[in-house]
N, C-alpha and C positions, 0 to 999 in steps of 0.2 A: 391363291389362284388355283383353280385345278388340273390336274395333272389330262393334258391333250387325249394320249396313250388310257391313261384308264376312261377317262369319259367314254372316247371309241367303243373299249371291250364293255362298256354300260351298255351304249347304245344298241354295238352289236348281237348283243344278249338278249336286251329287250326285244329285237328286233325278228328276233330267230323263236321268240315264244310267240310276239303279238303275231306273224306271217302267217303260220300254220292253224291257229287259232282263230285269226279271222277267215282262213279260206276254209274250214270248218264249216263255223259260222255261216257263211254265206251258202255253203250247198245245204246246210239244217233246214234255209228258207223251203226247201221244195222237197218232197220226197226222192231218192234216189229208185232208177230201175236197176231190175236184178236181168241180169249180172253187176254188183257196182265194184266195178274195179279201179273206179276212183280213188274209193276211199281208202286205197291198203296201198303198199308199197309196190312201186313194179319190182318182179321177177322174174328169172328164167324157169323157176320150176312149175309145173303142172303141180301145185300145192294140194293132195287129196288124201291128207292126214289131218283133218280138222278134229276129229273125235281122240286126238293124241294132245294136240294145243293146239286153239283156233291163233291164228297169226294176229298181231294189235293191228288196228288201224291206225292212220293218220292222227285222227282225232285224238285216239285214247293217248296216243303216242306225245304228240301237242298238250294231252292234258299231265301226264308225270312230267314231261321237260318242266310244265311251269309250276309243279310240285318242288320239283328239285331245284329250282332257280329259287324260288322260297327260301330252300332249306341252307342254300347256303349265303344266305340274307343277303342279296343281290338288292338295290332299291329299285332297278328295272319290275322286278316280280312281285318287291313288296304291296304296292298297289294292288292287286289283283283278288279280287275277293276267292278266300278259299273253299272248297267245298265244304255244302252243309253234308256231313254226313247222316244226321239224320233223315234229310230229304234222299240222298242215297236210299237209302234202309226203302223208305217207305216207294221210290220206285220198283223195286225188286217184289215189293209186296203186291204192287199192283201186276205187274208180271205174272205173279203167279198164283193169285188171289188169295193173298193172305190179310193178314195186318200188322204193320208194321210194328207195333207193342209185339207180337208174335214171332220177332225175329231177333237174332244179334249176329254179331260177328264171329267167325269160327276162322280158323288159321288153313281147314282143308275138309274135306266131306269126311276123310277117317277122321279127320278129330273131332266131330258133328255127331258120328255113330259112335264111338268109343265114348263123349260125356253121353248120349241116353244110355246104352248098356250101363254106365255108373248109376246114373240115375233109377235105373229100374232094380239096382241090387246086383247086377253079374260081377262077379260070379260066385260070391261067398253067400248070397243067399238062394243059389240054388233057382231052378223051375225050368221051365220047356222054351227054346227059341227054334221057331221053324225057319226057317232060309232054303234058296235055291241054289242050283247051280247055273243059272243064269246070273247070277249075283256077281259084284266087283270081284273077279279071281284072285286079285291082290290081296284081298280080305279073308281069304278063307281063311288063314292061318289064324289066325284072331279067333273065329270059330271055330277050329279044332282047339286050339288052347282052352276056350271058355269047356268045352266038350272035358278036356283031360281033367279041368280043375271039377267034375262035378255037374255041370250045366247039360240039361238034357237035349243035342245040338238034332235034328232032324234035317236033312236035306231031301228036297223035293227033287229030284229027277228033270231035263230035260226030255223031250221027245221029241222029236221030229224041229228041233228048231224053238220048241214054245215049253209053257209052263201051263201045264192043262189044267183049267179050275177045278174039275174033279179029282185030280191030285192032292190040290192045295189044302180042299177042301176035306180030305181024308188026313191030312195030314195035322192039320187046325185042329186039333181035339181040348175039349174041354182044360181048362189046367193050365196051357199054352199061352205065356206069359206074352212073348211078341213074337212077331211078324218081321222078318228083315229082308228086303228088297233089290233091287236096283227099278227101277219105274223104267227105266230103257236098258237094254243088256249091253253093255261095252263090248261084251264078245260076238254078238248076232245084231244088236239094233232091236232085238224081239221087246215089244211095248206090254206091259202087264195091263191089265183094265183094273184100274187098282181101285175102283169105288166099289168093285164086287169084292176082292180080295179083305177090303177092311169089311165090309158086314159082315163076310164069315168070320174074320179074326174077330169084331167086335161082339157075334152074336156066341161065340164061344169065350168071352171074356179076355180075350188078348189085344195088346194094343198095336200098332204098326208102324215101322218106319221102312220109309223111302230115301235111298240115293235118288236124288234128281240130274245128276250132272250131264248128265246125254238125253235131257229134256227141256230144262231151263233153256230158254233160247232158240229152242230147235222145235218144240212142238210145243202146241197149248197144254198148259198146266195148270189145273184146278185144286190147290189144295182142299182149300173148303167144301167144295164142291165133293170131292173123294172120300171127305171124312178123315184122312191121313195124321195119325198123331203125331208124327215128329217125321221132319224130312231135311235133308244137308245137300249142298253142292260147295265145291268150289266155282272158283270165276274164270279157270283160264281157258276149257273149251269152248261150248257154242255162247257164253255170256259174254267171249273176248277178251279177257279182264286179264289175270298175268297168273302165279303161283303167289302161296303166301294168305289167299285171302278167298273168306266162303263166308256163305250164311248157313244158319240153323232157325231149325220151324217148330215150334212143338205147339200143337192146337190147344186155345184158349179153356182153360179149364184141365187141362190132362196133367198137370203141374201141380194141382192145387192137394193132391195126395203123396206127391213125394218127397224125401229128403231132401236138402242142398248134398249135394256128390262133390261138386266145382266151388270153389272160393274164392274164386282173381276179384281184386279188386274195383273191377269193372260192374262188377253183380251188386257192391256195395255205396253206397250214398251217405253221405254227411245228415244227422238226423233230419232238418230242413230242409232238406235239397231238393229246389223242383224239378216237375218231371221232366227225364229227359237221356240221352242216352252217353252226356259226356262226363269225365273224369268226376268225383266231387271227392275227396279225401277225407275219408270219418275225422270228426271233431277228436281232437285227442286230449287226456288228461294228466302228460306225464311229463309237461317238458315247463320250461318257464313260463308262467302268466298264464299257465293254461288256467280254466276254468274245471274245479277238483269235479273228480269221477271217482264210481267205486272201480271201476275199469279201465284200462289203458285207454281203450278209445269208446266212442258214442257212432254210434250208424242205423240205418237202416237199408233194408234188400231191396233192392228195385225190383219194383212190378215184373210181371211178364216173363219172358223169356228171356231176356236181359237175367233179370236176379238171379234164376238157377243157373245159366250156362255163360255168361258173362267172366271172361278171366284176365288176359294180360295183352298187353300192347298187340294189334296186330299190324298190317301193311299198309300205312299210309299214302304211299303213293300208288297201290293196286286201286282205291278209292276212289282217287283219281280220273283212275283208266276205265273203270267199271263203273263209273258215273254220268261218263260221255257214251259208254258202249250200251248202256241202258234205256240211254236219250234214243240213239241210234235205233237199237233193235224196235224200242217202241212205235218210231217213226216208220220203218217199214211193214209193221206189224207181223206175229209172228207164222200166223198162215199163209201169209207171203214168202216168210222164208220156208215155211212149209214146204209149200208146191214148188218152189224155185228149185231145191234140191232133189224132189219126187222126179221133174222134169229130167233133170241128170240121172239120177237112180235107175232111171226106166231102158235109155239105152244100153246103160252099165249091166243091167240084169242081162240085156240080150246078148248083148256082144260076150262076155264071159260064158253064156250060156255058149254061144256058137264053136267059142275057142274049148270047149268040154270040163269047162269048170263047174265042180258040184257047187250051187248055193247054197250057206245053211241061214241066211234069212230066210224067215220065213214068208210067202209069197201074200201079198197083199198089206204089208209093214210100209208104214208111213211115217217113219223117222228118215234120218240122212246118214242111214249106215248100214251099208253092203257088205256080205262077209262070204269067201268062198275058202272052199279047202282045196289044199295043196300040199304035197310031201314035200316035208324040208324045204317049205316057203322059204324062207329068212335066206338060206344057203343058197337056194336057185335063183332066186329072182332078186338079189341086192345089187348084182351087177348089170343087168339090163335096165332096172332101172335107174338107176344112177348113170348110167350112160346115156340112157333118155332124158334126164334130169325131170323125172316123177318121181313122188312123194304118197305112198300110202302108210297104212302100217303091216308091217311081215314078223309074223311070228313062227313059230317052228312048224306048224303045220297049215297053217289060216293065215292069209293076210285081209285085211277089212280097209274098204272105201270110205271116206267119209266128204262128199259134198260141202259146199258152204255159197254165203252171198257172190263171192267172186269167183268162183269160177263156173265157166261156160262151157258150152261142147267141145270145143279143142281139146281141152281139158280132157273131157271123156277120150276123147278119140287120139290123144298122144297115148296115153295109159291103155287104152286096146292094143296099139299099134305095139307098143314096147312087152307085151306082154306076152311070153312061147304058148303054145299048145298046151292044155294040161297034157 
């Protein structure tokens, strides 16, 4: 007979995945309007740190519960068909027009940029990387290090908010192995026009990589279209997806002259093994009843970008979250979150303008990211807001807005209100 008490906590369980899942479901039927602050959790905060981590939804949120009711072999969950991750993969592609052979999994956008730098030979084989300081800040150090060990590191300058193509272009010389990016500046919101940036790197023989992570999601993204050799993000900002888990891009053909750098297992396939992007464990020849080899094991590399950058276990239940978040973004299309966030931006520029805050966006920027300067932001302004209960990000001299689906004018207009005189 079964026990009353656990059937319950089955039901209750099942019951707590299938709930949120079908009301999912049911709002998927129709597009949502923006502002949708259905689909996220209520709060009291004026949430305007998206470009820090975009908050999970409902959805994504319903989609790891029934990851994790899987994982701990509940029979409520076991029915429930688990994500294809390959069909993953290949939304992401359409996102941002790649193809899906063209992508894999990467654990974070540095570790996206760090295997191409391997790939390309940094830093024991020496040659020119141009980069900006519009770039991931977090990153520099990694270029100053390549810079000590030998690598000849250039930085472009900003000016006035931007990365001037005739800079770039001065700085692109011949020789100039890559090109390293961010496609949106985490520090300003400033957008590269990156289909110009790679002809000149291309036409002086260097190749290009793009961070994409303050574009994925936020504004249209063309890789193909740009020409871009290798691009990364992770998923927890405007993609909504969590930590733990990114894609990597390297354009079709840009591969085909480099060494393998990376060896995870993932890169490798059982000599038969069709195609495909899951597990297959090379045929081995050393254990009982194996079939004799002159080698330990028998394999072959998986095509594409998989085979070079392909390495070890990543976050299963981010896959999850970033599978439904990709459903999502698809559905409202991305020009719609576009403008949705422009719509915000535009007061934001004024009202900071009125309070005599310098902007260092630059003026006519169509991303979802506001940045002004301020002396000892961080210090001055962490207690009014937080008494306000607003959420931006405050850095020691800058603090930066960042818009998203849910939030609406109030939104704007709490964050004026809470905010002193420069």
């Amino acid at each position: 007979m079964s026990d009353p008490a656990r059937l319950s906590r089955r039901q209750a369980l099942g019951a707590a995945i299938a709930v949120p899942l079908a009301a999912q479901a049911a709002r998927a039927t129709t597009t949502p309007s923006l502002p949708d602050r259905a689909s996220f959790a209520p709060t009291p905060i004026a949430y305007l740190d998206n470009a820090s981590t975009h908050p999970i939804s409902l959805g994504a949120r319903a989609a790891m519960d029934a990851y994790v009711a899987a994982r701990t072999l509940d029979p409520a969950a076991a029915a429930r068909k688990p994500v294809d991750r390959a069909a993953t993969l290949a939304k992401f592609a359409r996102l941002v027009h790649a193809d899906p052979d063209e992508l894999c999994w990467v654990q974070s956008t540095t570790m996206g940029e760090q295997a191409v730098l391997r790939a390309l030979g940094f830093p024991h084989k020496g040659g020119r990387i141009v980069t900006d300081t519009l770039h991931f800040y977090a990153g520099f150090p990694m270029y100053q290090e390549l810079g000590k060990q030998g690598v000849d590191v250039h930085w472009v300058q900003a000016r006035d908010g931007r990365i001037a193509m005739e800079d770039m272009a001065k700085a692109i010389t011949p020789g100039t192995k890559l090109v390293s990016l961010s496609l949106v500046s985490t520090y300003n919101g400033f957008h590269h026009d990156l289909k110009a940036v790679c002809d000149l790197a291309h036409a002086a023989g260097a190749l290009v990589y793009a961070d994409i992570i303050h574009a994925a999601g936020a504004v249209p993204v063309d890789l193909h279209g740009s020409t871009v050799d290798f691009a990364a993000c992770a998923t927890y900002k405007w993609l909504m997806g969590d930590f733990g888990l990114g894609f990597l891009y390297a354009r079709r053909g840009v591969l085909d002259a480099l060494p393998l750098a990376d060896f995870g297992y993932y890169g490798f396939a059982a000599p038969d093994a069709p195609p495909g992007i899951g597990l297959s464990p090379p045929q081995t020849h050393i254990y009982p009843m194996d079939t004799p080899g002159d080698t330990p094991v028998s394999y072959s590399i998986r095509p594409g970008t998989l085979g070079h950058f392909g390495t070890g276990t990543y976050a299963q239940s981010v896959i999850a979250a970033i599978d439904h978040s990709l459903d999502y973004i698809g559905t409202l299309g991305v020009p719609t979150i576009q403008a949705h966030a422009q719509r915000l931006i535009a007061p934001l520029r004024e009202g900071l303008t009125a309070k005599g805050y310098t902007i260092i966006t630059p003026p006519g920027t169509k991303t979802p990211i506001l940045t002004a300067l301020h002396p000892q932001a961080k210090a001055r302004l962490t207690d009014p807001l937080a008494r306000a209960q607003v959420r931006i990000s405050l850095h020691d001299h800058h603090f930066r807005i960042a818009p998203s689906v849910f939030n609406n004018r109030h939104d704007v207009d709490r964050l004026l209100a809470a905010l002193p005189r420069a």
